[in-house]
C-alpha positions in Angstrom: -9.9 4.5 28.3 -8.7 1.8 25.8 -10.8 -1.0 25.4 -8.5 -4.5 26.1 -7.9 -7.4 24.0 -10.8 -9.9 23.9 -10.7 -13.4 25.9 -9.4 -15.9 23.6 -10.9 -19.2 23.5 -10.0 -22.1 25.7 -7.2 -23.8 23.7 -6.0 -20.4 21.7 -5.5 -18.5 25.5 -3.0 -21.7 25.8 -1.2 -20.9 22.6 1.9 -18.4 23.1 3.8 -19.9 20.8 4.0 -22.2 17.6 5.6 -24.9 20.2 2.1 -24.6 21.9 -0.1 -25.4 18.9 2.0 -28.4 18.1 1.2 -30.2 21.4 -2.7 -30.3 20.0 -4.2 -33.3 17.9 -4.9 -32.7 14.5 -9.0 -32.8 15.8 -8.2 -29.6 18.1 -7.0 -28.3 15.4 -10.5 -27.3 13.8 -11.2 -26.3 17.4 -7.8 -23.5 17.4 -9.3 -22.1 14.0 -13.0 -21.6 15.1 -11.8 -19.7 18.0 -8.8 -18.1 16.1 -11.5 -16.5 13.8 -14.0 -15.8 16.4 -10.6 -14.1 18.1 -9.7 -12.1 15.2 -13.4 -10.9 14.8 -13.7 -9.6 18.4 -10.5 -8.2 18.0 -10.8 -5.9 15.1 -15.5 -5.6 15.8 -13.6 -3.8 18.6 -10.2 -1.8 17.5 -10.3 -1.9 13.6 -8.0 -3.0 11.2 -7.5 -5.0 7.7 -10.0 -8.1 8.2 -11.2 -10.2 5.3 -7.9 -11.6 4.5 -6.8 -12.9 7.6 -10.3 -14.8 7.9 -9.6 -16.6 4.4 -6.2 -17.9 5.8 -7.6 -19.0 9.3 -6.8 -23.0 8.7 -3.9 -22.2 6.5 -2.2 -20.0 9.5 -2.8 -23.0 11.6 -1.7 -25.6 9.3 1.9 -24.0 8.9 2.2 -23.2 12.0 1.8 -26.7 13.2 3.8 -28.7 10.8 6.9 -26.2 10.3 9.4 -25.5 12.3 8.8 -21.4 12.9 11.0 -19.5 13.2 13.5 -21.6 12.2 11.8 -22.7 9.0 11.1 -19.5 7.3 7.4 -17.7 6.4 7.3 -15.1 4.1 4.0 -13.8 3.6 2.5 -11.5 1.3 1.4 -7.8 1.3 0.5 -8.6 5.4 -3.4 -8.1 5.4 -3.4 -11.9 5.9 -1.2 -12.3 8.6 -3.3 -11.4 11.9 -3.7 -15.0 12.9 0.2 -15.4 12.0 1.3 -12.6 14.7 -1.8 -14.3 17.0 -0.4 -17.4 17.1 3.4 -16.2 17.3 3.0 -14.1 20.8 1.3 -11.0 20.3 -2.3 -11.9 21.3 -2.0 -10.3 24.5 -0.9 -7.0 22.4 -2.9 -7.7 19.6 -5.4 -4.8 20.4 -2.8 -2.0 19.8 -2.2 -3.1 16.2 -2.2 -0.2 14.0 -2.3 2.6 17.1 0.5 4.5 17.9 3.3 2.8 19.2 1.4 -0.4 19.4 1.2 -4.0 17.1 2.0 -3.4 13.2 -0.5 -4.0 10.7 1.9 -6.2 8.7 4.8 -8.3 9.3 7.9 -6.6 10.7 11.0 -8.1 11.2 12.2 -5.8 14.1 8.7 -7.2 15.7 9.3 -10.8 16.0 11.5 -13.2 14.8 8.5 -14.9 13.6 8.3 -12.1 10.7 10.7 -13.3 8.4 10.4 -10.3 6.3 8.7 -6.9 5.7 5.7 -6.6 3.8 3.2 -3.9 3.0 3.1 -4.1 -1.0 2.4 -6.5 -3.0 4.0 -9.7 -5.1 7.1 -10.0 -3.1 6.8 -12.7 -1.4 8.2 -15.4 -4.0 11.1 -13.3 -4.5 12.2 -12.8 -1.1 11.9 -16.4 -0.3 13.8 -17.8 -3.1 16.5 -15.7 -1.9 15.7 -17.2 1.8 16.4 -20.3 0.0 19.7 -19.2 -2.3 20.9 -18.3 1.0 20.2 -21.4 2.8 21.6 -23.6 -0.1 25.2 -21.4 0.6 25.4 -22.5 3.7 24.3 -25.6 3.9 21.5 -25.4 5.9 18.6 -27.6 6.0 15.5 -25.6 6.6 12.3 -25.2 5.0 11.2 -21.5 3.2 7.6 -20.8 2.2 5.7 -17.8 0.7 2.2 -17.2 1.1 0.9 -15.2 -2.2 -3.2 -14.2 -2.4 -3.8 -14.1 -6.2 -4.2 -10.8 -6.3 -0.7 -10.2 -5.5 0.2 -12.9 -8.8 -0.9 -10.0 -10.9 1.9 -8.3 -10.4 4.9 -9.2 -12.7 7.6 -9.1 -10.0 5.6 -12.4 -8.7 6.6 -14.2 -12.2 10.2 -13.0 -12.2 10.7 -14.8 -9.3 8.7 -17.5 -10.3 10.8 -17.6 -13.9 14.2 -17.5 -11.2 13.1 -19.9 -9.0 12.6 -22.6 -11.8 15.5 -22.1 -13.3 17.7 -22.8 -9.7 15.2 -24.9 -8.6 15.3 -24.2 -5.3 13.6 -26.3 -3.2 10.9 -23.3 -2.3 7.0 -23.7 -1.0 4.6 -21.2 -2.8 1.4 -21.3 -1.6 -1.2 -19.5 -3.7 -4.4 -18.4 -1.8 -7.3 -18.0 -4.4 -9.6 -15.8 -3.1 -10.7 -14.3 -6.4 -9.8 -10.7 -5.1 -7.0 -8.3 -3.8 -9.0 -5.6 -2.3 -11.0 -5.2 -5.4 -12.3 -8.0 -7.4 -9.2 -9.6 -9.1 -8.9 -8.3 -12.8 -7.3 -9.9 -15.6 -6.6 -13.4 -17.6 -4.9 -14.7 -14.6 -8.3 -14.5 -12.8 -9.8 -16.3 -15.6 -7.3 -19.1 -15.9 -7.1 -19.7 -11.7 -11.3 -20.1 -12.6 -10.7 -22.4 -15.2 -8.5 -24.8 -12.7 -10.6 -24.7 -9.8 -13.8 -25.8 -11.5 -12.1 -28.2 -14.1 -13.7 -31.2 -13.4 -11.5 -33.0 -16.1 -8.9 -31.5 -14.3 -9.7 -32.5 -10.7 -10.8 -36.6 -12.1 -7.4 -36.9 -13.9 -5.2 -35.9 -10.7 -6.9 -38.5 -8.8 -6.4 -40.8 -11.5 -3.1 -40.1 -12.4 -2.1 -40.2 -8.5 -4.0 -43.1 -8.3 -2.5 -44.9 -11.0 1.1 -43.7 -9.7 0.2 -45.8 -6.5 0.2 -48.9 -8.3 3.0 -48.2 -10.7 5.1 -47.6 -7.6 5.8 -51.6 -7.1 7.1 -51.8 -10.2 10.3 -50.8 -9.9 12.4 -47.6 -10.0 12.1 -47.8 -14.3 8.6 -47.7 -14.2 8.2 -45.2 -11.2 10.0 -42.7 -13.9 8.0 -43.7 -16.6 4.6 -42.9 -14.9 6.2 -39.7 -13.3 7.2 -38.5 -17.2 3.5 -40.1 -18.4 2.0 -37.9 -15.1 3.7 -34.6 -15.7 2.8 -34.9 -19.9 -0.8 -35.9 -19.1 -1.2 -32.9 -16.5 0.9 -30.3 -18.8 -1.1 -31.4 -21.8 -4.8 -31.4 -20.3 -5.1 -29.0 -17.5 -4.9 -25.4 -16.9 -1.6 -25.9 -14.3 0.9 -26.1 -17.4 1.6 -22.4 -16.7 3.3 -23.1 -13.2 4.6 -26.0 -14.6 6.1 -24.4 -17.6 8.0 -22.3 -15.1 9.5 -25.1 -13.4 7.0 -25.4 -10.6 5.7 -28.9 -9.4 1.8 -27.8 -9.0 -0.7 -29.3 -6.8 -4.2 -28.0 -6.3 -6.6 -27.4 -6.2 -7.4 -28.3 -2.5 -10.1 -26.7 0.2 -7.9 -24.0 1.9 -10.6 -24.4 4.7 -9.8 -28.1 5.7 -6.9 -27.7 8.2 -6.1 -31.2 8.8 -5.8 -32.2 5.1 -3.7 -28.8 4.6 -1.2 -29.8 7.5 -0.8 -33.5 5.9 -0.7 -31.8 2.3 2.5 -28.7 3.6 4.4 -32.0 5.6 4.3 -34.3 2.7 5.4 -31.7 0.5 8.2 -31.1 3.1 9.9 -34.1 1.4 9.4 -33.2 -2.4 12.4 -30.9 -3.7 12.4 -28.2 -5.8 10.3 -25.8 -6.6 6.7 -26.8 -5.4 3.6 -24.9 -5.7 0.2 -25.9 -3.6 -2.9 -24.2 -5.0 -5.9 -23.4 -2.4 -9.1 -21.9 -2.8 -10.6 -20.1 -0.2 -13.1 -17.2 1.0 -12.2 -13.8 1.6 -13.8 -13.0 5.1 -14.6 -16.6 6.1 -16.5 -17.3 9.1 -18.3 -13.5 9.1 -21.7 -13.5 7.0 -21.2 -9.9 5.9 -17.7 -9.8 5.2 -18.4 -13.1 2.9 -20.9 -10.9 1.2 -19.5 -7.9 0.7 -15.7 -8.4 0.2 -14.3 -5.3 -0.7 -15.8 -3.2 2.0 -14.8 -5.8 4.5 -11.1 -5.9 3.4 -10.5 -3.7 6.5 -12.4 -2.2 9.2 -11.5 1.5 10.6 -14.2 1.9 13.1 -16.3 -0.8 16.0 -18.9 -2.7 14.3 -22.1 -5.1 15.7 -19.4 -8.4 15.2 -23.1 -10.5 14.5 -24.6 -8.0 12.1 -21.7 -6.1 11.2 -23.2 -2.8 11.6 -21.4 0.2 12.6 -21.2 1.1 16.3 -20.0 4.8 15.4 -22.9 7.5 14.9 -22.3 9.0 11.5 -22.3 12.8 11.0 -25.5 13.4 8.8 -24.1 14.8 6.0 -20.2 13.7 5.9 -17.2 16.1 4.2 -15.8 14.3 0.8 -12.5 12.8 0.6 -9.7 14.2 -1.6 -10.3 10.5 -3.6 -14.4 11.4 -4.2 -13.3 15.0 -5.0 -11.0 13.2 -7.8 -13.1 10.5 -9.1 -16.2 13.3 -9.8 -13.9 15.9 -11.3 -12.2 13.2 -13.4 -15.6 12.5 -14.8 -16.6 15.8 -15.1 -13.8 16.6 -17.3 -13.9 12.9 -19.3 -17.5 14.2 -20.4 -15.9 17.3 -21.8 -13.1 16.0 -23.1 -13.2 12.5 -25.5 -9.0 12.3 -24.9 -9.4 11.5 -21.2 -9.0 8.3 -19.9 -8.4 6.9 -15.8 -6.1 4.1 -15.4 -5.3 2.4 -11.7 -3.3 -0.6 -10.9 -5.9 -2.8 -8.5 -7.1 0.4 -6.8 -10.6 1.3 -8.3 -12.1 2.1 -4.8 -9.7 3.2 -3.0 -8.1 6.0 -5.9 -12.2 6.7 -6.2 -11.6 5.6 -10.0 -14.6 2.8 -9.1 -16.9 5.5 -10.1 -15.9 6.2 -13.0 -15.4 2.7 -14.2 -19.3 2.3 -13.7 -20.0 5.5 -15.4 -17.4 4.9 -17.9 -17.0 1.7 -18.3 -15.0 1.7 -21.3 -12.7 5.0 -20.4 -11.5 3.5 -17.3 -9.1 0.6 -16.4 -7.9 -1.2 -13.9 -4.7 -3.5 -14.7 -4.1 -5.4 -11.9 -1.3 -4.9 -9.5 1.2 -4.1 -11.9 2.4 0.1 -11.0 5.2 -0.4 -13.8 2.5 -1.8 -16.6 -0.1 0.8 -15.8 2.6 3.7 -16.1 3.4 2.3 -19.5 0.0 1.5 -20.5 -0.6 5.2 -19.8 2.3 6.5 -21.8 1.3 4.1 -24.7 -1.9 6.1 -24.8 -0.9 9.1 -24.6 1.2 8.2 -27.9 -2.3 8.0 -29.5 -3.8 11.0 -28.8 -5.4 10.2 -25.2 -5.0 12.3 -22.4 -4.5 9.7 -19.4 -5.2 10.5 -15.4 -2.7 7.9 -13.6 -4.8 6.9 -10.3 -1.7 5.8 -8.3 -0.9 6.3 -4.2 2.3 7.9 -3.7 3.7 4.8 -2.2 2.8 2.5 -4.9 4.3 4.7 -7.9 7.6 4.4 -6.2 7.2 1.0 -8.3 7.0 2.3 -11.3 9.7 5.0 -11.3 11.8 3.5 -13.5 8.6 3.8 -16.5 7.8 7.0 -14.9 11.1 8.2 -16.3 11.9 6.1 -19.1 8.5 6.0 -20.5 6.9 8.7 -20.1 9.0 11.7 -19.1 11.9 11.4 -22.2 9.2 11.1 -24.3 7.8 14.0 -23.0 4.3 12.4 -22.9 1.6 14.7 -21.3 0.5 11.7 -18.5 -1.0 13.0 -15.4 0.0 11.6 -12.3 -2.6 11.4 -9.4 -1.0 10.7 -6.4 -3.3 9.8 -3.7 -2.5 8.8 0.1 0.0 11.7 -0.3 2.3 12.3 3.0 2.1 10.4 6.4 -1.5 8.2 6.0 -1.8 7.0 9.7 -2.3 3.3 10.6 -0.6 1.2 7.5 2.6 3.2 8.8 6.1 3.3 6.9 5.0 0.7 3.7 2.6 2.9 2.9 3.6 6.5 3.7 3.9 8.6 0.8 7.1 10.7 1.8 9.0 10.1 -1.0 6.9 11.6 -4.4 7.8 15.5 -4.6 11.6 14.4 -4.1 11.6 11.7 -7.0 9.5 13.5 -9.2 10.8 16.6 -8.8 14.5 15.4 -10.3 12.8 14.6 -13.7 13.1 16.6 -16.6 9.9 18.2 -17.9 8.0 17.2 -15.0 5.1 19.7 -13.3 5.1 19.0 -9.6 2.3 20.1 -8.0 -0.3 20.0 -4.8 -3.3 21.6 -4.0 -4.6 23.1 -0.6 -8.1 22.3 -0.9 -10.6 20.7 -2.5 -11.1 23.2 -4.8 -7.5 23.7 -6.4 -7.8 19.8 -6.6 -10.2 20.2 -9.2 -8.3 23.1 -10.7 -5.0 21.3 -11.1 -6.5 18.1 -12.8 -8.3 21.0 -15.3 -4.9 22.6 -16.0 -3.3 19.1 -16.8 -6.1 18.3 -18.6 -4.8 20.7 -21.1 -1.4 20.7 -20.6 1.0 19.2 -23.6 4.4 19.9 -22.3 5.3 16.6 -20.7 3.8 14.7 -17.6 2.0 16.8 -14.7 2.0 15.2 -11.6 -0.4 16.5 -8.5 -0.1 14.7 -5.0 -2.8 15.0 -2.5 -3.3 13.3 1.2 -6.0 10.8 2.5 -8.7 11.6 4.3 -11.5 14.0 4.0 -11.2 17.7 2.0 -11.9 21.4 3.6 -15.5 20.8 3.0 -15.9 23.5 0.6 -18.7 24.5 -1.5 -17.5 23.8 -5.1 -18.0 25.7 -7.9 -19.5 25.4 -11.3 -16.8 25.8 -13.5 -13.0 25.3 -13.5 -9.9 27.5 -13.2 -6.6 27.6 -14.7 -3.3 27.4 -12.5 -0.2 28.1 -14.4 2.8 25.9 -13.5 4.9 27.9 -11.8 2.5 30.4 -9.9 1.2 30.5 -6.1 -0.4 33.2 -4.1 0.4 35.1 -1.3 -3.1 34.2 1.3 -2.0 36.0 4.1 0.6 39.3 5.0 2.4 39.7 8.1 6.0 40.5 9.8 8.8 39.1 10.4 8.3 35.5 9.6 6.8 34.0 6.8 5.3 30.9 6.2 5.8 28.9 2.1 3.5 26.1 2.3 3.0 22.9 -0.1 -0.1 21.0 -0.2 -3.2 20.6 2.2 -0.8 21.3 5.4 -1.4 25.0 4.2 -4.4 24.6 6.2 -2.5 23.6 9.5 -0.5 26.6 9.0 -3.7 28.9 8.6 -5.3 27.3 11.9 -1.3 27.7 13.7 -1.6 31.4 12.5 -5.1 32.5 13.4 -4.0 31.2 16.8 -1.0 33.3 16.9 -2.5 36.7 15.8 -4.5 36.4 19.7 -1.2 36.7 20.8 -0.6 39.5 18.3 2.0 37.8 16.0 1.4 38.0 12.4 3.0 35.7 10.2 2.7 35.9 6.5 1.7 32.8 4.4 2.2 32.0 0.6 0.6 28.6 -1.0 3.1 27.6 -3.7 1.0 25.2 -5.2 3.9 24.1 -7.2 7.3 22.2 -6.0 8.1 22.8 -9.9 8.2 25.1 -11.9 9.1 27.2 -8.5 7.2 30.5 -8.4 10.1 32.4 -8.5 9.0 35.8 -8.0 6.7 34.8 -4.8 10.0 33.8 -3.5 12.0 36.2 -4.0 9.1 38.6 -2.6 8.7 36.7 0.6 12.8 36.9 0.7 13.2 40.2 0.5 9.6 41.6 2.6 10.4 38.8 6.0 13.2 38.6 8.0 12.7 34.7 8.4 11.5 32.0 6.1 10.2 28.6 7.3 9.3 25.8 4.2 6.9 23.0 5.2 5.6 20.1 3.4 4.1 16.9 4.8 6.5 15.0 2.6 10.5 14.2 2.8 12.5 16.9 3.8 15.9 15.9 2.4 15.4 16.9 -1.8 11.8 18.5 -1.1 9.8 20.9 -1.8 11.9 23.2 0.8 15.1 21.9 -0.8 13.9 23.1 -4.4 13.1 26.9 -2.0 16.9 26.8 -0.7 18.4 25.9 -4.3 16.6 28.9 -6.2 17.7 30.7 -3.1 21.2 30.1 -3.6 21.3 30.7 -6.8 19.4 34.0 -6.9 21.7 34.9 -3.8 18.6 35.2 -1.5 20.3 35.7 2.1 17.3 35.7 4.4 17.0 32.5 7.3 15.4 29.5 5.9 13.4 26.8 8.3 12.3 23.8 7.0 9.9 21.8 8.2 8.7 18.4 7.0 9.7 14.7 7.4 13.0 14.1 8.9 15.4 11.4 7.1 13.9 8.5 9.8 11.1 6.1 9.3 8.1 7.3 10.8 5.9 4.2 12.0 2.5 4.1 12.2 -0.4 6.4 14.3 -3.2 8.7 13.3 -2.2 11.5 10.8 -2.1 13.8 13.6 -0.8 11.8 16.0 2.4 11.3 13.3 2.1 15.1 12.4 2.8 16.1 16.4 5.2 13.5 16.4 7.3 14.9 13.9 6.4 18.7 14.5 4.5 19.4 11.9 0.9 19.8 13.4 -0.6 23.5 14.0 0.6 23.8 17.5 4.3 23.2 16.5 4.0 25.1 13.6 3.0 28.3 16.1 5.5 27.3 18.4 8.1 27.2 15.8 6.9 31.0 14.6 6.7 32.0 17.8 10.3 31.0 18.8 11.4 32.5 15.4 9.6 36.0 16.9 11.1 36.0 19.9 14.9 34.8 18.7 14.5 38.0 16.6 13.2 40.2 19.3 15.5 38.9 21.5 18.8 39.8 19.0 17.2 43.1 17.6 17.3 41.4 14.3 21.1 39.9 14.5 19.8 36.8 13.0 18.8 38.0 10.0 21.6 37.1 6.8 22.1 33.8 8.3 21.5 30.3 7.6 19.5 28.4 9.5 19.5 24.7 10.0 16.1 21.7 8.8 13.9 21.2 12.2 
């Protein structure tokens, strides 16, 4: 039975609304946030979820809340791992202990949720963008309403953040960005933007000469309206010439900062006063990832998120650990990348902000100087990659699925006309579970697979993981891309040495009648367990691995073609221009008759759930695949083989 929400605190259990919160004094207000916190950390001690980040924002969630008008005035928040206390405060406490489960609460802000979820986040550094087009839209029509974004610093290492930042100076849209300096994104920040936000939050010079230049405003502002313009002009020169805020304000930002982001009261004064200052405006605050929770202050990256109870004093685990746990696809990668490095001087790992979560961390601290991390910035690290593979290096592109969708464009432009032998690792391949439809990587085998001189590829196991990243280790012929899920591997026994996989070549694992199974990727093994189960029932199916979306193995298809009466394709990926789409074309082409079933993601979002709960969902776990061969079995029966020589329609 599920566990239920936690008891609020006195005045938070009052709170179903921002209308609520505003009825407090500005004193209660410290109260809401102590119990807001203490809320949040029952909640996910309990259920799981992201953590750290929504701790940092505690005061800052409460300060908006009270002085804006929500949802009338618009939010925008980035990425989403900060916006617990957001959907807490907005009506979803009472439901707040399905976020992340199947059919329950979303992890991040989702506009078909709440009206209070101005827009839908999941990645990074879009905050700023989607706001100032809040705001364009607001100016058209006249409306009088304020539009904020909430960007961590992390998130300002992506370049899409300065675009908009570049735009918004230019219209000078009257536009709230509040940065939230934390010092990290998941990982420690990286970068000269983490240097320079360092250099204005313990500039002393910088911090005296505010005060004095506000101060000296004070007085200047009796003077008359000349000399309120002359000590605004001497105020801006001073501040642009002396402190490390001249890059906002060389983009056209008004910057103010740095202030405690953990002083609610002063926050809520500092967001209404700024209420009346137009144009583009941007508040700087410094505050602690995991705030409030000892361990998660100490240890920030492994208290971004939660999956599992925890002691919410001590913060240790409540879940018995198996003694000797099965690797993940993402340890599997990061030891076999180093492996190879060691044998190969070319090789070089490259992640955008993703060092522990790619498994690239460990090579970073092996390797210090043969592994990179750029920041959040998909398009730069793409480049970066192609730029040295130009030179003679031989780069592994850490990258989830989802996130390379931001760097297509340099995927193709970059890298594939040039032909440049970049390898693409692709983690968090297919549906990953709780972070639902931001983060599902669905999309990867149908956008790579249009691209000329591309190598498409996914492994089954463990094993041919390590075999694939030897083969494009050595491959020249253009970029090799090889997707694989999350989670943990088959639990294999690896071997010693390494072998190669031609593009272009699969194998045929099991033989059978009738129907046959063409498998891509690590749901191979759902199809093994489906069939094992069938032959009690004495059906036996046939299964081929194909290893490779493209180059097709030709010849394995035609041979399953021509020795079955039925084909079924699967994939835990995007059906429409998929791996079972590139099956039918060759088909077509080579005039191939025989039934083709495809199984895979249907053209639909898919929200969030376990992987297997999402895998039944959408009928691709082990028990609809032997349903689905079953059925097949006894259509055929059934017709004495009438079926055969005709088309059959995706399931």
């Amino acid at each position: 039975m599920e566990s239920p929400n936690p008891t609020p605190g006195a005045l938070l259990a009052g709170i179903k609304s921002p209308a609520d919160l505003k009825k407090l004094t500005h004193d209660q207000l410290v109260d809401v946030c102590f119990e807001l916190r203490d809320y949040i950390i029952d909640t996910v001690s309990v259920h799981g979820g992201h953590f750290g980040a929504s701790l940092g924002v505690v005061e800052l969630t409460v300060a908006l809340h009270y002085v804006l008008n929500t949802p009338d005035d618009l939010l925008v928040w980035d990425v989403g791992h900060q916006a617990y206390g957001h959907k807490m405060l907005t009506g979803r406490m009472e439901n707040f202990h399905t976020n992340r489960k199947y059919g329950g609460v979303s992890g991040f802000p989702k506009r078909s949720e709440s009206p209070y979820d101005t827009f839908g986040v999941g990645h990074s550094s879009t905050s700023i963008s989607a706001a100032l087009g809040m705001a364009a839209a607001r100016d058209l029509s006249k409306e009088k309403k304020s539009v904020v974004a909430v960007i961590g610093d992390g998130s300002m290492t992506g370049g899409m953040a300065f675009e908009a930042m570049n735009n918004a100076g230019a219209l000078k849209s009257d536009v709230l960005v509040i940065l939230n300096d934390n010092n990290m994104s998941i990982d420690p920040n990286v970068g000269a933007l983490k240097e320079y936000l360092a250099d204005i939050t313990t500039s002393t010079t910088f911090n005296k000469l505010r005060d004095d230049v506000y101060e000296m405003l004070g007085h200047f502002s009796k003077a008359g309206e000349k000399m309120r313009k002359v000590a605004s002009k001497l105020e801006g020169a001073m501040l642009t010439a002396l402190t490390p805020g001249a890059l906002f304000r060389a983009l056209g930002f008004k910057y103010y900062g740095p202030v405690d982001g953990h002083n609610v009261k002063a926050l809520a004064r500092q967001i209404k006063d700024l209420q009346q200052v137009a144009g583009p405006k941007l508040l700087h605050i410094v505050t602690v990832k995991g705030k409030g929770f000892a361990p998660a202050e100490k240890d920030q990256v492994k208290w971004h998120a939660s999956g599992s109870p925890f002691d919410k004093i001590t913060g240790k685990s409540l879940v018995v650990k198996k003694p000797a746990s099965i690797p993940k696809y993402q340890d599997i990668f990061a030891d076999t990348l180093i492996d190879l490095a060691k044998k190969d001087d070319r090789i070089v790992g490259i992640t955008p902000a993703m060092p522990s979560g790619t498994g690239l961390l460990k090579m970073m601290q092996e390797m210090p100087d043969r592994a990179f991390d750029v920041g959040i910035a998909e398009q730069h690290a793409v480049t970066f990659a192609a730029g040295m593979a130009t030179q003679g290096k031989k780069p592994f592109a850490a990258i989830y699925s989802t996130f390379l969708q931001r760097g297509y464009d340099q995927v193709v432009h970059d890298v594939a006309i040039q032909k440049l032998p970049v390898v693409f690792c692709m983690d968090r391949a297919g549906l990953v579970g709780a972070d639902g439809p931001t983060h599902h990587g669905l999309y990867d085998t149908s956008f790579m697979r249009c691209i000329p001189h591309m190598v498409v590829s996914a492994p089954m196991n463990e094993i041919e993981l390590r075999n694939l990243m030897y083969t494009a280790s050595l491959h020249e012929e253009g970029p090799f891309s090889i997707r694989y899920p999350r989670g943990e591997t088959c639990g294999y026994d690896l071997p010693d040495d390494y072998t190669l996989m031609p593009p272009g070549k699969g194998n045929y694992l099991r033989e059978g009648e009738t129907v046959a199974v063409l498998s891509f990727g690590t749901i191979g093994n759902y199809v093994t367990e489906a069939l094992d189960n069938l032959e009690k029932e004495g059906i036996h199916a046939g299964h081929f691995n194909m290893i490779f979306a493209k180059p097709l193995d030709e010849e394995l298809i035609k041979q399953a073609a021509q020795s079955y009466d039925h084909l079924i394709t699967i994939e835990d990926g995007a059906i429409m221009g998929g791996f079972g789409s590139a099956v039918l074309e060759y088909m077509a082409e080579a005039q191939l008759h025989t039934p083709v079933a495809l199984m895979g993601v249907p053209d639909r979002l898919v929200e969030h759930g376990s992987q297997m709960e999402l895998h039944r969902e959408i009928g691709i776990d082990p028990v609809s695949i032997a349903n689905r061969i079953r059925s097949l079995f006894n259509q055929y029966r059934a017709t004495d083989g009438e079926l055969a020589g005709k088309w059959s329609r995706p399931v």
